[in-house]
Steps between C-alpha positions, in 0.01 A plus 500: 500500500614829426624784817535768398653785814648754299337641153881643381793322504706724261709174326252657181650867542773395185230390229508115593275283663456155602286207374417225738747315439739802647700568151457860457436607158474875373134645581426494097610142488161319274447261766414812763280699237336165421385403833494903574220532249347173645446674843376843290212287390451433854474832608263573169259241666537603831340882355190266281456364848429821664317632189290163525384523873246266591321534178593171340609246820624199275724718270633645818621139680654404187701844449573429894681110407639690169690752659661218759576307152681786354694504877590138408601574156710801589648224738547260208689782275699619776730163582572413150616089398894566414619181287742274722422654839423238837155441573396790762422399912138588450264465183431806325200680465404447102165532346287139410259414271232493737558894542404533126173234521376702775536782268357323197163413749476868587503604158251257424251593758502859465462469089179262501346809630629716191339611172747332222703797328450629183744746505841603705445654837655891569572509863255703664163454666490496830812633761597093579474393147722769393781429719491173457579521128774724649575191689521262136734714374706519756479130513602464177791724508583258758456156293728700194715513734492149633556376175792747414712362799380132400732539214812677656741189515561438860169599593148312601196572496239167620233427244225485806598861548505632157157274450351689868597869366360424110156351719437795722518732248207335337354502836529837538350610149159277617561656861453834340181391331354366741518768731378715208131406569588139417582646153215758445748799560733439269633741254549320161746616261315622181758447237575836259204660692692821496642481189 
């Protein structure tokens, strides 16, 4: 478990930081804006909560488990798998499948209550749906940037993880939706309209 007693510890003062493992990389290193942008989306969430209230209870619990999730897969992208190195003391924390199923069920139960689409969705509507296609894009930022450090040699990035981050930005675009009047207040793009 993690104790934290002091907030500064000044070992970041030179432009380096460490990951869990301890190595200290610069602060731009891909690795720390990768699972930097991972907790951004968490914080993005965190403000749909508050713009969500108690208006839609089930969308709430599940942006409550998400934003743990995104606490595990910060934890994932922080301690990365070096090539060659022993096995550590204690398992690490990585993301599993049943992460993304849980995910996959959401998604499924908010969307039977949905209207199909017959046309892209501009973010807008309500407050919560807003910011929680603020949320998508800041998830998918995230996920480019999974799959950027996937293919810097020497680096890893677990399929479960990239698999989670592609899955809850899905679940975020049907979050939006639903918490849109279940679809009714959505703003549909209107292609050329203003041409």
């Amino acid at each position: 478990m993690v104790a934290l007693t002091r907030i500064y510890t000044r070992t970041g003062d030179a432009g380096t930081t460490a990951l869990g493992s301890g190595e200290r990389v610069p602060k731009f290193n891909l690795r720390i804006e990768t699972y930097g942008t991972v907790d951004e989306t968490n914080s993005v969430i965190g403000v749909a909560r508050l713009d969500l209230g108690a208006a839609s209870p089930p969308v709430g619990d599940m942006l409550a488990r998400i934003q743990n999730d995104l606490f595990d897969l910060g934890a994932d992208l922080c301690v990365p798998e070096r090539d060659g190195e022993e096995p550590p003391k204690h398992p690490r924390l990585r993301i599993i499948e049943a992460q993304t199923v849980r995910l996959e069920k959401e998604i499924d139960q908010l969307n039977e209550h949905l209207a199909p689409l017959r046309s892209f969705v501009l973010p807008g509507g309500t407050r919560a749906a807003a910011q929680l296609h603020v949320a998508r894009t800041v998830c998918r930022r995230a996920e480019r940037l999974m799959c950027e450090l996937a293919t810097v040699p020497g680096e890893a990035v677990s399929a479960d993880a990239l698999k989670f981050v592609n899955r809850l930005s899905d679940f975020l675009f049907v979050a939006s939706r639903f918490v849109n009047e279940q679809g009714k207040g959505d703003v549909l793009w209107v292609p050329g309209q203003n041409r």
